[in-house]
DRENBALUM-593416 format. One line per 2 residues: number of its first residue (from 1); their letters; for each residue y, x, z of N, C-alpha, C. Coordinates in nm, 4 decimals. Atoms other than C-alpha are relative to their C-alpha. Layout:
N
NUM) A) Y,X,Z,Y,X,Z,Y,X,Z; ...
This chain:
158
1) XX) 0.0610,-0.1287,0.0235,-0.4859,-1.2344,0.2979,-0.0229,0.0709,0.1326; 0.0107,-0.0587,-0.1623,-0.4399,-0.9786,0.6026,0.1339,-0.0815,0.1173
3) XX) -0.1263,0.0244,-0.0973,-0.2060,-1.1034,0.9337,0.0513,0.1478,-0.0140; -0.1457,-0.1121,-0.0134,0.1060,-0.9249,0.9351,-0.0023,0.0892,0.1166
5) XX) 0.0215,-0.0965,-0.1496,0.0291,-0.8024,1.3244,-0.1228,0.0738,-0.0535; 0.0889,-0.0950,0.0451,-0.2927,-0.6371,1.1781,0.0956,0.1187,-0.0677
7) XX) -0.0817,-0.1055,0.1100,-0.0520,-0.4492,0.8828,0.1203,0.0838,0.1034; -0.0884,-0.0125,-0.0790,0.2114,-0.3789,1.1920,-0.0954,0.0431,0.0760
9) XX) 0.0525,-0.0729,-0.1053,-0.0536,-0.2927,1.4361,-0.0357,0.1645,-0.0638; 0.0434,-0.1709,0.0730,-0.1472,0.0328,1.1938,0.1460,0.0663,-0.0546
11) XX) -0.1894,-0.0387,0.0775,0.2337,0.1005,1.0587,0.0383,0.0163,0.0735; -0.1416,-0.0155,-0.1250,0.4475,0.0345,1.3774,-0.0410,0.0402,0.1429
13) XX) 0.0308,-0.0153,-0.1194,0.3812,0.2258,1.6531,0.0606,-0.0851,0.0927; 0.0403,0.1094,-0.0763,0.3297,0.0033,1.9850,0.0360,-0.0965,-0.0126
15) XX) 0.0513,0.1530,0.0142,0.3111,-0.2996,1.8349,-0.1141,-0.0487,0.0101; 0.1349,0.0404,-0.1569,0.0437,-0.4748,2.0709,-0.0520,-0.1138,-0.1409
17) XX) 0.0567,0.1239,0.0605,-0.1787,-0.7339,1.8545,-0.1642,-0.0508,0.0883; 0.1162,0.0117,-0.1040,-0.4326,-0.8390,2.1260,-0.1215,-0.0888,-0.0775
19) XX) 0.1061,0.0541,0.0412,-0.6637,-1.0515,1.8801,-0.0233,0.0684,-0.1911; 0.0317,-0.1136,0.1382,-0.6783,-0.7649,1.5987,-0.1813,-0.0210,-0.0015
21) XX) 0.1511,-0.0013,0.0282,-1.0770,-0.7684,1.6652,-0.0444,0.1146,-0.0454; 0.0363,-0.1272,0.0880,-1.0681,-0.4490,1.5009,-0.1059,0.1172,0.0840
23) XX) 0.1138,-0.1131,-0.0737,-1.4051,-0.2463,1.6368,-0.1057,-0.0220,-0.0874; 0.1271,-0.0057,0.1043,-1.6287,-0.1032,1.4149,-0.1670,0.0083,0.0776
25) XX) 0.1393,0.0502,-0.0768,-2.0349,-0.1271,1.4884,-0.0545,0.0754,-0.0972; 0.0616,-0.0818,0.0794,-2.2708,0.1083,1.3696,-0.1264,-0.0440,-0.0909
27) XX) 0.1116,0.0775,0.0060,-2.5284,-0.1441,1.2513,0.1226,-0.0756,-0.1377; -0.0506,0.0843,0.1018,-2.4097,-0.2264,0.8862,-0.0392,-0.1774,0.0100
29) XX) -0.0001,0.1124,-0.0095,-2.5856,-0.5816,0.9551,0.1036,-0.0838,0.1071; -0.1302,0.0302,-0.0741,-2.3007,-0.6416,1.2243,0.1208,0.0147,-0.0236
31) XX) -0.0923,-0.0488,0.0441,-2.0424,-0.4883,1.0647,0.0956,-0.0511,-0.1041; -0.0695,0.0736,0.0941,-1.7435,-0.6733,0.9432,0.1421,0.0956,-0.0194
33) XX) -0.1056,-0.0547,0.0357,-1.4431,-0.4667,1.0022,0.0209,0.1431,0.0748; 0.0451,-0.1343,-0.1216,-1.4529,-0.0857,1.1116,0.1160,0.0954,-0.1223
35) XX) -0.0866,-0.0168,0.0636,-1.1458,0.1558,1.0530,-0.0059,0.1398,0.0187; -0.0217,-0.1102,0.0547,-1.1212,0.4941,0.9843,0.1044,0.0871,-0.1223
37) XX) -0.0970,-0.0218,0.1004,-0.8227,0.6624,0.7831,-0.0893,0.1084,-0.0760; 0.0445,-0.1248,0.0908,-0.9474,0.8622,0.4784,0.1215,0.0921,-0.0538
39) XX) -0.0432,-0.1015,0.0377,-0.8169,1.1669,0.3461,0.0720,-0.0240,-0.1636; -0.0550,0.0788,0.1302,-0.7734,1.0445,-0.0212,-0.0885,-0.1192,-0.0618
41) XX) 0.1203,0.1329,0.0564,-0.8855,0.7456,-0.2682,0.0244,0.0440,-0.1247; -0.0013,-0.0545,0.1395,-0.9123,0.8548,-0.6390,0.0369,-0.1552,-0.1034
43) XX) -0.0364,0.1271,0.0558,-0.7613,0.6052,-0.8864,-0.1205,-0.1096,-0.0690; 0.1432,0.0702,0.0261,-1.1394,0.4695,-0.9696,-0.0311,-0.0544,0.1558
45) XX) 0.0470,0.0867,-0.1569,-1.1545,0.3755,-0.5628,-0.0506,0.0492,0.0904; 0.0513,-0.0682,-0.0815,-1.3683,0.6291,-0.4637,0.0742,0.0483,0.1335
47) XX) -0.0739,-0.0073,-0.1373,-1.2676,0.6890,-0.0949,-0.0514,0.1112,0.0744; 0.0863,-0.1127,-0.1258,-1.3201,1.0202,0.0912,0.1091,0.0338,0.1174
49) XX) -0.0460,-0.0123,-0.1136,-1.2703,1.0872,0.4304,-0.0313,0.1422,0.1063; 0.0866,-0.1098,-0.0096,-1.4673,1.4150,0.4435,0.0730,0.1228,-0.0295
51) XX) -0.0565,-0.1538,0.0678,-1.2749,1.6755,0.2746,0.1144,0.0072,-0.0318; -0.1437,-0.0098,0.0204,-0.9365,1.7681,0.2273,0.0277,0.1425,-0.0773
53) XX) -0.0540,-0.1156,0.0623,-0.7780,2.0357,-0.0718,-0.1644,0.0628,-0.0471; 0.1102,-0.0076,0.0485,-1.1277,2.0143,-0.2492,-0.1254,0.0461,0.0700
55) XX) 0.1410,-0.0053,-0.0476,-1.4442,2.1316,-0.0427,0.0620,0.0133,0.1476; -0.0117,-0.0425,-0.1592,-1.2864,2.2285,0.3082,-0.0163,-0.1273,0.0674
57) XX) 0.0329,0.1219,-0.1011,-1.4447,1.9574,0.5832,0.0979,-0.0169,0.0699; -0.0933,0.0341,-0.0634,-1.2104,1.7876,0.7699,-0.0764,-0.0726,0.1306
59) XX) 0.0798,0.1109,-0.0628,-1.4525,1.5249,0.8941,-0.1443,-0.0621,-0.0151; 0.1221,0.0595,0.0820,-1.8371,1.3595,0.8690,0.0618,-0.1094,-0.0211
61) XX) -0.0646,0.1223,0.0829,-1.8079,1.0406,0.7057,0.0077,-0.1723,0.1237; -0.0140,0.1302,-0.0840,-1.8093,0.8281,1.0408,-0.0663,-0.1638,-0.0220
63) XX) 0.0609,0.1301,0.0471,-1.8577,0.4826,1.0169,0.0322,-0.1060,-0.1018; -0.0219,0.1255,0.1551,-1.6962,0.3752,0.6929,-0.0640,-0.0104,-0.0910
65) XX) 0.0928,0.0542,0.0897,-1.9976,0.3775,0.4669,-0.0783,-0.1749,0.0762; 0.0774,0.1546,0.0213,-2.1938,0.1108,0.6564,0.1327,-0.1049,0.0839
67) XX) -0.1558,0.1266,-0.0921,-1.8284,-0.0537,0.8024,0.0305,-0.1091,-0.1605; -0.0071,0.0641,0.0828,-1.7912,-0.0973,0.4648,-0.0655,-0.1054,-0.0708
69) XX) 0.1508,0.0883,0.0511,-2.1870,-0.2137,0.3240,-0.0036,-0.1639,0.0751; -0.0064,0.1363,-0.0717,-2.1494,-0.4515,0.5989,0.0676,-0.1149,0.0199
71) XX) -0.1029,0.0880,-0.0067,-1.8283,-0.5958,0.5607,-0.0173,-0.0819,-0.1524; 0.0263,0.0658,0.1241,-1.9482,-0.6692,0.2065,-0.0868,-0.1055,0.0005
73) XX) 0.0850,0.0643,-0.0220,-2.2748,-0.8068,0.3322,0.0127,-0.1051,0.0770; -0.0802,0.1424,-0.0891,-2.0723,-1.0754,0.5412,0.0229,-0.1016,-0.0393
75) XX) -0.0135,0.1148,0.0175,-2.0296,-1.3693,0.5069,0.1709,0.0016,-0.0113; -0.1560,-0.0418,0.0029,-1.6234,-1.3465,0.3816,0.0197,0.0917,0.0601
77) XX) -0.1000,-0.1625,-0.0695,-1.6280,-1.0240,0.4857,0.1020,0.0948,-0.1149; -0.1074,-0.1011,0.0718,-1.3764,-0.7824,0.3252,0.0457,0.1799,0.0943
79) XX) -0.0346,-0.0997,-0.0273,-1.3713,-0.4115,0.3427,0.1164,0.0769,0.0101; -0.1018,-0.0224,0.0320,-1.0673,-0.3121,0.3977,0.0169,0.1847,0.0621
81) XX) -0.0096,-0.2011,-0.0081,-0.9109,0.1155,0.3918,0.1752,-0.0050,0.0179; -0.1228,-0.0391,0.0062,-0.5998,0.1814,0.5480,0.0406,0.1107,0.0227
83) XX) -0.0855,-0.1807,0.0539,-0.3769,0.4963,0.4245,0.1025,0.0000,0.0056; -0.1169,0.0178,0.0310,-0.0892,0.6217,0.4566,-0.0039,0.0789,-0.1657
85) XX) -0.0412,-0.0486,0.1289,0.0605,0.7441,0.0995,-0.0032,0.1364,-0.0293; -0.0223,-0.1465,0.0522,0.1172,1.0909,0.1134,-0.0728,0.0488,0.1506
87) XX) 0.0177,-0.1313,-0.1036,0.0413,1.3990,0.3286,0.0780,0.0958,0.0192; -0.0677,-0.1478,-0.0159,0.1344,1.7269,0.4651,0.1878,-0.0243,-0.0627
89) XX) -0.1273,0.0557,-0.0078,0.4972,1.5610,0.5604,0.0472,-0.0215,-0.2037; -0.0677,0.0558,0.1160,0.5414,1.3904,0.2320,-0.0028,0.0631,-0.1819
91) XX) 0.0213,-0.0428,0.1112,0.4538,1.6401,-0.0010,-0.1339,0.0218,-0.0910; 0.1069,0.0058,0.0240,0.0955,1.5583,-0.1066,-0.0408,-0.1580,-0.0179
93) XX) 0.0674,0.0597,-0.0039,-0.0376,1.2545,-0.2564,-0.1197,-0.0685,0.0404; 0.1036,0.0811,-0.0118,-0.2945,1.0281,-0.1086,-0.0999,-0.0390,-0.0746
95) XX) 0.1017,0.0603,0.0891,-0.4168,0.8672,-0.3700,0.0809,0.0809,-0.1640; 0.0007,-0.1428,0.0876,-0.4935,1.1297,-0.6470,-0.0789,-0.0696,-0.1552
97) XX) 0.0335,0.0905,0.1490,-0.5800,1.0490,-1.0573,-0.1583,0.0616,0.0366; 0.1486,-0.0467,-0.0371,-0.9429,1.2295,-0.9620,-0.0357,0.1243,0.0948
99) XX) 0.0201,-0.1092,-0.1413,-1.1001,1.4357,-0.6407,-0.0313,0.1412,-0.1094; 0.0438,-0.1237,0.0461,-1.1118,1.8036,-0.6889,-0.1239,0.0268,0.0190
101) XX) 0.1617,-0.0498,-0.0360,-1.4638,1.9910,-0.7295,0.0097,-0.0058,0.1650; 0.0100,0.0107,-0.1479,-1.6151,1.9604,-0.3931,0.0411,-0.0741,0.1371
103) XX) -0.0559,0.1296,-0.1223,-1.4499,1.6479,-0.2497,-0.0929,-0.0910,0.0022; 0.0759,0.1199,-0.0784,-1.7017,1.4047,-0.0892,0.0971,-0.1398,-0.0067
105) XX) -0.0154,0.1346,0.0005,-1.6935,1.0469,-0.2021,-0.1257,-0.0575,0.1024; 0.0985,0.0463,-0.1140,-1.7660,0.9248,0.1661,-0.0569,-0.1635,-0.0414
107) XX) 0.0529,0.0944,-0.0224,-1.7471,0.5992,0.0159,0.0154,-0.0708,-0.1262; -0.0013,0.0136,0.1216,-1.8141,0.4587,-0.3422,0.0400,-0.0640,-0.0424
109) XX) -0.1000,0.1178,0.0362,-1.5813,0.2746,-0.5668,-0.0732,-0.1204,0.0002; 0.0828,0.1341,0.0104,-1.8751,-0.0291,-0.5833,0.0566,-0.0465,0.1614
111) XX) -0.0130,0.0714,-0.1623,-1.7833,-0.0789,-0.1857,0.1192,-0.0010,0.0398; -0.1379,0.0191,-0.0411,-1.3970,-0.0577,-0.2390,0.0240,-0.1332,-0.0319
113) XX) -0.1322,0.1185,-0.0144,-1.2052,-0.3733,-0.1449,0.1475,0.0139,-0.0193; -0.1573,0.0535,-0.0030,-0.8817,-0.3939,-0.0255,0.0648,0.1599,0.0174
115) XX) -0.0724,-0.1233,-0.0239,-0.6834,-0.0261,-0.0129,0.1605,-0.0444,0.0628; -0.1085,0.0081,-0.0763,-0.3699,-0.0429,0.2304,0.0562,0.0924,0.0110
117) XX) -0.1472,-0.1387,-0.0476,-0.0364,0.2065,0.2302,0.1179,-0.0739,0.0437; -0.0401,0.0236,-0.0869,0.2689,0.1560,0.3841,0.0711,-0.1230,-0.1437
119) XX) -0.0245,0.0387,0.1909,0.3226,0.0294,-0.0443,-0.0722,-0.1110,-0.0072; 0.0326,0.1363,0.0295,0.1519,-0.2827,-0.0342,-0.1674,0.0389,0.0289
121) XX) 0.1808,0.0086,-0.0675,-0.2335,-0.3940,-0.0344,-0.0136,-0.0173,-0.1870; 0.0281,-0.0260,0.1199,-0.4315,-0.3084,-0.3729,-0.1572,-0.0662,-0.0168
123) XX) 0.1357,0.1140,0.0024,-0.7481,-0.5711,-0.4236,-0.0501,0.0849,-0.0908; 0.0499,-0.0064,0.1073,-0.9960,-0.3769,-0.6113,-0.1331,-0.0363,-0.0587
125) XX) 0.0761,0.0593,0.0359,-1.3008,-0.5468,-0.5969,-0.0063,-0.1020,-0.1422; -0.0497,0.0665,0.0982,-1.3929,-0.6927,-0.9266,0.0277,0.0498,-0.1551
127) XX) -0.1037,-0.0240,0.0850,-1.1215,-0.4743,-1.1138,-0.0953,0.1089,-0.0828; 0.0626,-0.1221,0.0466,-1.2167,-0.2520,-1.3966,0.1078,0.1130,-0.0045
129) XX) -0.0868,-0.1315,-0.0489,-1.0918,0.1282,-1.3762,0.1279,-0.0097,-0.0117; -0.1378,-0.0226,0.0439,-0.7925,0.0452,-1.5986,0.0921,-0.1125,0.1676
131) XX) -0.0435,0.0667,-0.0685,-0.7010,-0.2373,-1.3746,-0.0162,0.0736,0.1588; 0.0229,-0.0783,-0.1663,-0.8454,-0.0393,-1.0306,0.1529,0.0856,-0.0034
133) XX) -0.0995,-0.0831,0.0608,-0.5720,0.2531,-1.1518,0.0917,-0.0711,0.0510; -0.1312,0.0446,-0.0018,-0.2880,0.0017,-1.2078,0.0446,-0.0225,0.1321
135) XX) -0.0117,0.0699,-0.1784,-0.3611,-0.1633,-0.8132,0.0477,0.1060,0.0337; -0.0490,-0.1138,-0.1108,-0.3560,0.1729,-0.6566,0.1421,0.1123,-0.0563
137) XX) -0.1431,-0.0779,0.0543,-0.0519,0.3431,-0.8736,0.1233,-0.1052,0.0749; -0.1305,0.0301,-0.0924,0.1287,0.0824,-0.7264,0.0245,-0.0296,0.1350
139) XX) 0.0144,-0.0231,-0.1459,0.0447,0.1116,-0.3592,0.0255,0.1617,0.0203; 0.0037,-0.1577,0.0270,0.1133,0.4952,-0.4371,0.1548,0.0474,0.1018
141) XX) -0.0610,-0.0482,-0.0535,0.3907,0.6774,-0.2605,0.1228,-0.0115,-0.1205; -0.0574,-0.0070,0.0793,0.7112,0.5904,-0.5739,0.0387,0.1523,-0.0729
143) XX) 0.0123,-0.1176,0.0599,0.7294,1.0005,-0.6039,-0.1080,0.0668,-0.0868; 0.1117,-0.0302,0.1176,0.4043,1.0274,-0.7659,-0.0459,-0.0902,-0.0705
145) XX) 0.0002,0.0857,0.0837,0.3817,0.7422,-0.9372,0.0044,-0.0043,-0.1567; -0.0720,-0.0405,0.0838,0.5001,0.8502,-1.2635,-0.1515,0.1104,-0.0528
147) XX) 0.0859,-0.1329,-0.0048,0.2562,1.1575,-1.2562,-0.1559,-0.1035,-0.0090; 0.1008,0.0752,0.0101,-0.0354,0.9199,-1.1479,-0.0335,-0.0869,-0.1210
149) XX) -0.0387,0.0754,0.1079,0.0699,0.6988,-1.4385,-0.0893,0.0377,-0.1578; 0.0450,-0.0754,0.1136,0.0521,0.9664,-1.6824,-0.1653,0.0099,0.0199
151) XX) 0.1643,-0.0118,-0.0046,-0.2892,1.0822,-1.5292,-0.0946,-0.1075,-0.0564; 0.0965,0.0998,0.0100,-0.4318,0.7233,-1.5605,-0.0093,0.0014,-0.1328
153) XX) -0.0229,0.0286,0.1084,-0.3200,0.6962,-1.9221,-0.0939,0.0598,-0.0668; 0.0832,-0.1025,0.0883,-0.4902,1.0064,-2.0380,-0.1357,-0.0417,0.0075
155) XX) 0.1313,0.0540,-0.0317,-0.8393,0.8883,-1.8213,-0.0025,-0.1100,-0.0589; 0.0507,0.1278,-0.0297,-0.8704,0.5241,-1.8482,0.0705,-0.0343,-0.1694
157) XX) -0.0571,0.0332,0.1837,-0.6426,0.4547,-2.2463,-0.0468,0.0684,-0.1060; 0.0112,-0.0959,0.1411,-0.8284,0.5867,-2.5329,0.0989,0.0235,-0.1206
């Protein structure tokens, strides 16, 4: 799947991985792996990197729309999004049951792959919502888990 010095080069501060490769390219037809941390991912995948606490900008959307288009358009490419779990020292979820009004989906659940926290790696290419949900509840931070749970149940279980 990913090398362990990739997952350690973003987790453990100065741990050196000199053949990471990791440089994004602004030219989705070049573009296999380009990194940018987003702000949250909504349990459908959607990924924003734009807005934080519903409309307030944080950021433009950089280069993870076409880091992503491109890494899809690769030949074994794989988009991958690494996050940490929570926010605002621990007391704010990452990955949220749905963005508030006015949060920018920089990048659309059709172009989510792989989602990375410090909680494992969540494959969601493929998956449908119920299954997208289950991946990222359990890459979730174990304090909101429970909460996310419930959320998914109500959305995604008729």
């Amino acid at each position: 799947m990913f090398s362990k010095d990739i997952i350690r080069a973003l987790f453990c501060p100065g741990w050196k991985t000199p053949a990471s490769g990791l440089q994004p390219f602004p030219d989705p037809a070049y573009s296999c792996q380009g990194w940018k941390t987003p702000a949250s991912v909504d349990l459908t995948g959607q990924i924003n990197a734009e807005t934080i606490f519903g409309g307030l900008p944080l950021n433009g959307p950089g280069g993870q729309p076409p880091s992503h288009i491109g890494a899809l358009y690769s030949r074994g490419g794989r988009s991958i999004t690494v996050m940490r779990s929570t926010a605002v020292q621990g007391s704010v979820s990452c990955i949220v049951h749905q963005f508030e009004p006015g949060t920018i989906a920089t990048v659309p659940r059709c172009y989510a792959d792989y989602i990375v926290t410090e909680y494992g790696i969540a494959r969601l290419m493929g998956k449908t919502l119920r299954e997208r949900a289950e991946a990222l509840i359990s890459i979730a931070h174990p304090d909101f888990r429970a909460d996310l749970t419930k959320d998914a149940r109500r959305l995604f279980w008729p």
